[in-house]
Every structure is written in C-alpha cells, then in structure tokens.
N, C-alpha and C positions, 0 to 999 in steps of 0.2 A: 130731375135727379141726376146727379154725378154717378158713373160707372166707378166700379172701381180700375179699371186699366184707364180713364182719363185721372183720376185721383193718381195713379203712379205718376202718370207724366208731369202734372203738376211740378210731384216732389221732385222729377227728374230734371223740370225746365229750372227749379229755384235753385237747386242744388247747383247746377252749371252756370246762369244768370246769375250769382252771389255779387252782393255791393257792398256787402258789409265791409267795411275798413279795416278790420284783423285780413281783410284779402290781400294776399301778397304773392302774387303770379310769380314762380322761380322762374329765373334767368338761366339760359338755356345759352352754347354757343353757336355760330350760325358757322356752318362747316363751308369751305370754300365752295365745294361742289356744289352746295343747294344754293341757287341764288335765290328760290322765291321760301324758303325758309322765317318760320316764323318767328320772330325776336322778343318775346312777349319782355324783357326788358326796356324797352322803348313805350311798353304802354302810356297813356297819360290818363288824368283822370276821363279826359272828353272819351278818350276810347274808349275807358273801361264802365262808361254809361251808356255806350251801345249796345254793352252787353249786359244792362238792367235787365230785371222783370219785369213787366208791366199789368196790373191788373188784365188789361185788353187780351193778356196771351191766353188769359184762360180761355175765353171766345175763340179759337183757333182751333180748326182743323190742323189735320197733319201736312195737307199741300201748302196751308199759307206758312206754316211752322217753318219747312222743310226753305221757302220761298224765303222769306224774311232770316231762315242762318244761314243763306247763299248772299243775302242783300249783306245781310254784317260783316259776313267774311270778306266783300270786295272793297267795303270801307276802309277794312283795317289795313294797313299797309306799313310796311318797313320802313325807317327814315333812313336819308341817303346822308352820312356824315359831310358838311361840307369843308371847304377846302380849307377855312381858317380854324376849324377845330380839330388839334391836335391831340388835344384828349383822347375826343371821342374815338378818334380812328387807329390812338395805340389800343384803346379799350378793344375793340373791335379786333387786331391784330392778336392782343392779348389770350381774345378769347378762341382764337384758330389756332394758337398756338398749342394751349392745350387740349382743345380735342384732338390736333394732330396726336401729340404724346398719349394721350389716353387708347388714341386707333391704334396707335403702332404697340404700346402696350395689351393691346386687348389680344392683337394677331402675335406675340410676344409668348402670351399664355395659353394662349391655343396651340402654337407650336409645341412647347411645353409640355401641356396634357395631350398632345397627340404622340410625342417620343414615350411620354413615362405609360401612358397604354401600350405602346409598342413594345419595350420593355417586359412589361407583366405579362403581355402574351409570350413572352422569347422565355420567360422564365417556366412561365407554365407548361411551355412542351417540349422546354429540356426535364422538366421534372414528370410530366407521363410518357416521354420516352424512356425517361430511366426506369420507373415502372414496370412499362413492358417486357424492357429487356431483362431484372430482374424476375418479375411475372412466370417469361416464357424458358427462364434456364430452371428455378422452382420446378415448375409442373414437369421438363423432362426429366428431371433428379426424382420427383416424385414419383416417376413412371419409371425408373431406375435404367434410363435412355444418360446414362451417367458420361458417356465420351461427348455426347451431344451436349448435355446440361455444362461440360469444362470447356465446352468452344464459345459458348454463347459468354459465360461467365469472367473470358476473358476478354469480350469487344465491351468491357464496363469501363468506365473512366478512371486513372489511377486511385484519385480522390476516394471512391467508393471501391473499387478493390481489394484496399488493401484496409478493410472493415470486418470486425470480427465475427460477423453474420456472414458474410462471403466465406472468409475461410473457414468457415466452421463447412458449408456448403462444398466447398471447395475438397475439405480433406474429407468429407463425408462420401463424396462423386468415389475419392479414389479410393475408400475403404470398400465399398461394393465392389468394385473390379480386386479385391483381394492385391492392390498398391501400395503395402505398406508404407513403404518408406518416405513414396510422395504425400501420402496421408496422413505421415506425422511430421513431416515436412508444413505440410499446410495448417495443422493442429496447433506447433509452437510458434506457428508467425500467428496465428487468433490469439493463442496467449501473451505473447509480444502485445500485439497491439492494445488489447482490453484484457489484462492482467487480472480484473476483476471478475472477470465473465468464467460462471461455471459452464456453464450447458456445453456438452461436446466433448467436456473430460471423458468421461464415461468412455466414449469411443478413443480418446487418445490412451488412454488404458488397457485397453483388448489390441489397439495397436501394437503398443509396447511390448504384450502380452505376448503377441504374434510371433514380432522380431525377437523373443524371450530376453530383451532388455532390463535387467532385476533391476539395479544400478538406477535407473533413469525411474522406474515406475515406483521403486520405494520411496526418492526423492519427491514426486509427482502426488503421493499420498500423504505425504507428509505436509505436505505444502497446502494442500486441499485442503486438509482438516483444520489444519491452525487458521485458513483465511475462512471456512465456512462447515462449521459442522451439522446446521439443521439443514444443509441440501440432500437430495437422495444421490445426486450424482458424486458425492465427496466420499459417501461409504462404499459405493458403484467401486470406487479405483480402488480404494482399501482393501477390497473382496479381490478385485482383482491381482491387487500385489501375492496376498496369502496363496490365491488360488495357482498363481505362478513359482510359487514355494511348495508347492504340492502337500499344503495343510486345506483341504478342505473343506474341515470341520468349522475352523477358524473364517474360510472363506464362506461358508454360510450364513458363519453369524452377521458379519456384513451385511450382505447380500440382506439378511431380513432386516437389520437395521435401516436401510434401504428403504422398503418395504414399507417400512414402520413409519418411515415419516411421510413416504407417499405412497400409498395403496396403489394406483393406478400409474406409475412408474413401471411399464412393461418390462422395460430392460433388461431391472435386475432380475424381476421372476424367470426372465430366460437362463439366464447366467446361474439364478439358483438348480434352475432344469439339470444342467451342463452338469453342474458340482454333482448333484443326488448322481447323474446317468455315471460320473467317474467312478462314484460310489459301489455304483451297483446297485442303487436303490432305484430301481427305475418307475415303481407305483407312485413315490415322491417326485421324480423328475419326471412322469406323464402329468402329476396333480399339475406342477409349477410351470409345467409348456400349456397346459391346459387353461389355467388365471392369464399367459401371460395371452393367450390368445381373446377369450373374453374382456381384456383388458383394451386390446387393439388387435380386430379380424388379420390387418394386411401386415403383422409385423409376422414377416415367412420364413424370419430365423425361431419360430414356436412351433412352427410347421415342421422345417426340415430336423430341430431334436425330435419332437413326433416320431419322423420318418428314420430315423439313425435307429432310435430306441427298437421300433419295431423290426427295423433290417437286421440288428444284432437277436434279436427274440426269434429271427429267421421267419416273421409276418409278413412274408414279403408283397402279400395283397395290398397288406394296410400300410405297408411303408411306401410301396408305387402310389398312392392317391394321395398320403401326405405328403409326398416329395412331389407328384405333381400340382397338389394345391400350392407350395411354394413354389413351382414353375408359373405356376399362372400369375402370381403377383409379380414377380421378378422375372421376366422371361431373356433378361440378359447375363444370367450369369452363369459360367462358364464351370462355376466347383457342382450347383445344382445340377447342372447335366452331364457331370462326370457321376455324379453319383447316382441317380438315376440312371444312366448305364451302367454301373458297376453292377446295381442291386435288378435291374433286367439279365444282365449275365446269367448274377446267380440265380433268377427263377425260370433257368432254362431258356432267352427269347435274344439268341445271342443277335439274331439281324435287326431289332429293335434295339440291341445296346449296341454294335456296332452306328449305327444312325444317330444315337444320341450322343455317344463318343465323338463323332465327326461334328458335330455341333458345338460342341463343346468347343473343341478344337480352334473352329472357326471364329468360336467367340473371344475364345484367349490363345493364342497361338504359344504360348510361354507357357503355358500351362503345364508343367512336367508330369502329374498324374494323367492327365487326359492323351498325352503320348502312348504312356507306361500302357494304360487299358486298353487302348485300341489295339495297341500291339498284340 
C-alpha cells in the first residue's frame, strides 16, 4: 500500500518531471557574474528527457531520488557559443544587456522608494512638531500662564501664525492680562485673515467695550448680524453694543437672544449677570453667574460677578471665597488680586490686603488700581 506522503511525492516528482509538449521552459538571461548559471533556453529535446518520469521512480527512495537529481543536474550543461555563430553570441549579449538595464533599474527604484520614505517621515515630524508646539502654548493659555502661552505661540512658522485660530488664541492671551489694545490688535488680523470665522467676536466686543470704542463696535454688530444671525456669538456683540449705550434693557434682550439659540453659551449668561448687577437686580444677576457657572465650573469671570455682587451687599465672607475660587482658576491675574485686597481691606485684614496688593503688583506692574490701593 502507498502512504499518502509517497502519493504527494508522486504528484511532486510528475509535476516537475513534465514532458508533455505544451512544456515550454522560460528563457531566463544568463547575468555576467554567474558563469555556472542556468540557460534553460538552450534546452534540447535530448535534455528535456532527462528530466522524464519514469514509471521506475516510483520504486525510489528519497537517497536514490535525491542521487539520480544530482546525476541530472551534472548532465545538463550550458552550451558554449562557438566562434562562427554570430547569432547566437549577439543573442547572448542581447540578453546581459537587459538584465544589466533591468539591475540598474530595479537599484533606480529602490533609490526612489527610499528618498520618498524619507520624505514622509521629514513630513511627518514637521507636522507632530507643529502639534506640539501648538499643544504646549494651548494648555498654558489654558492655565491662563498667558505671557508663556505668547512666547511659545510666536516660535510657530509664519505659515501657521498668521491663522485665525492663532490669533484668536493670540488676542485672547492679551485679553486675560487686561491688553486691550494688543487684543484687538490680534482680533482684527483673525478677522482679516478668515473674514468668515465668528467665534472670538464675542471677545473682540468686550474689548471694544473696554477701550469704549462706540464707533468701531456698532460697525462690528452690524457686520455680524448681516454675515450670521443664528450664531450666539453675533447677538453676544449686539448686547454688547447696547450695553455700552447704557440701555440695558435693550442689552438683555440680546444677551437672551444669545441664550436662545445656544443654552450652554456661558458667555452671554455672564454678561447678562453684569447687565442685571448694573441694574441692581442682583437675585437676577446671582441667577445668571449661577447658569453661567453650571454651564462651565472654570469660567471665573461667574465667580468673580458672584464675588463683586456680594462685596457690594457688604458679604464679605462670601465674596473672599468667590473671589478666591476665581483665584484658583486664574492665579495670574493681577485685577483678581486687586480686588481681593481691596475687599480684605474692607473686612478689616489690612496685612492680608496689603500682600495681596503686592501681588498684584508684581503681576502687572502697570497696573494703576493696584498702586492706587496699596497706597
């Protein structure tokens, strides 16, 4: 009985031993270097019945197998062109010809794919550099580490600089530090560049608001509305305009227009805070610092109207822990700890506000309230 691993070999030995006459052994070029290279173009028929099957091979071990395709291999042999066939020896020439061109091509495209890989990585880590560095100026803005977050934001490449997400970042750094004027300096080059981009008005409005620019922010509301009226940020500057007209009333209705189209738009519920606390409605502007803080814990301008509201109610317990809750979120800003020593002053703790006064100071040396108090 046949195994079946002698049955494989079988079909292994016929499959390789093939005579049938659809066989047609490719012609292969014989490269200079290999001189004992095999030409299987040269076969003849006498050759290629060396390499019949023979009923006999089935009777075969693997040693005689192994013996007898060592005996075939030293038969077969290369023919050596002779010297009056000029054919055969351009044929021959012909065919080193193109495998040289085919080598030098193949080390061609290897070069090739090893430059354009070298490329994709040179692309790849100027692009998680840029990453980073935008990454690491973010998180100190986010830390409101804002002179740090404008050093980093400037080693960016011009290309990306001068991008309306930067300057948006950019004039945001200097509205923290209470720098207007660079922060609406950086606001109308975002607008400049992306014309179309709302997000940020918002802030270049209270900017404007700051510098009490009427002129520039009514233009700024005007402009908002007609390019985008379901944004919350386009009613945001609207309220703002009114609110710098000292209407209000007018300046509310905004502000919930606002509101209206986006609930969870912190902003404006501060800014409505603001309007109610001008009011003197201050149950209304506690409600509205109260959403805006539910809204977003670490926005510490909900904190510090909290803390105004109650300092004016003369709560000056509750106004020191909402003023220091917005110290803790912001611990660089220099109006927060003026007022926090103002409002220690007044509940009697004058070497506590004197301390906090000097901090202040330190933090914004320009600061002309934070002189004024220490004084």
């Amino acid at each position: 009985s046949i195994t079946p691993l002698q049955r494989a070999r079988k079909v292994v030995s016929r499959l390789y031993y093939d005579t049938s006459p659809e066989f047609q052994p490719p012609a292969y070029p014989q490269h200079p270097s290999s001189a004992a290279s095999l030409s299987f173009s040269s076969f003849n028929n006498k050759q290629r019945k060396v390499l019949a099957f023979t009923p006999a091979d089935e009777q075969m071990d693997d040693g005689d197998r192994a013996a007898a395709a060592v005996k075939n291999k030293n038969r077969i042999h290369t023919p050596t062109p002779k010297a009056g066939a000029k054919g055969n020896h351009h044929h021959h020439v012909h065919f080193q010809d193109d495998a040289e061109t085919k080598l030098n091509g193949n080390n061609l495209d290897d070069s090739s794919s090893h430059a354009a890989v070298g490329d994709d990585n040179c692309a790849v880590n100027h692009v998680l550099q840029l990453l980073c560095t935008l990454g690491d100026a973010y998180r100190n803005l986010c830390q409101f580490r804002c002179k740090e977050a404008l050093i980093i934001f400037r080693q960016l490449p011009l290309s990306q600089y001068k991008t309306g997400w930067v300057q948006h970042q950019i004039g945001k750094a200097h509205f923290e530090m209470a720098d207007y004027p660079n922060a609406k300096k950086a606001f109308e080059m975002m607008q400049s560049l992306e014309p179309h981009r709302v997000k940020g008005l918002e802030l270049l409005s209270t900017t404007l608001w700051h510098l009490k620019q009427e002129v520039e922010l009514c233009y700024l509301a005007q402009k908002v509305t007609d390019f985008d009226r379901f944004a919350p940020e386009s009613w945001c500057v609207v309220g703002n305009c009114f609110s710098l007209q000292k209407e209000h009333e007018a300046a509310l209705q905004f502000f919930r227009r606002s509101i209206q189209l986006d609930p969870n738009f912190t902003y404006s519920h501060t800014l409505s805070g603001h309007e109610y606390a001008s009011n003197e409605d201050y149950d209304k502007a506690i409600a509205c610092f109260r959403k805006a803080i539910h809204s977003d814990e670490r926005h510490y301008y909900a904190w510090y109207g909290l803390g105004a509201i109650y300092y004016r109610q003369e709560k000056y317990d509750l106004a020191e822990y909402h003023f220091r809750r917005a110290l803790s979120i912001n611990t660089q800003s220099s109006v927060l700890h003026c007022n926090l020593g103002m409002l220690q002053h007044a509940n009697n703790k004058p070497f506590e506000a004197l301390a906090t006064l000097e901090r202040a100071f330190q933090l914004e040396p320009s600061n002309p309230q934070a002189r004024f108090q220490r004084a």
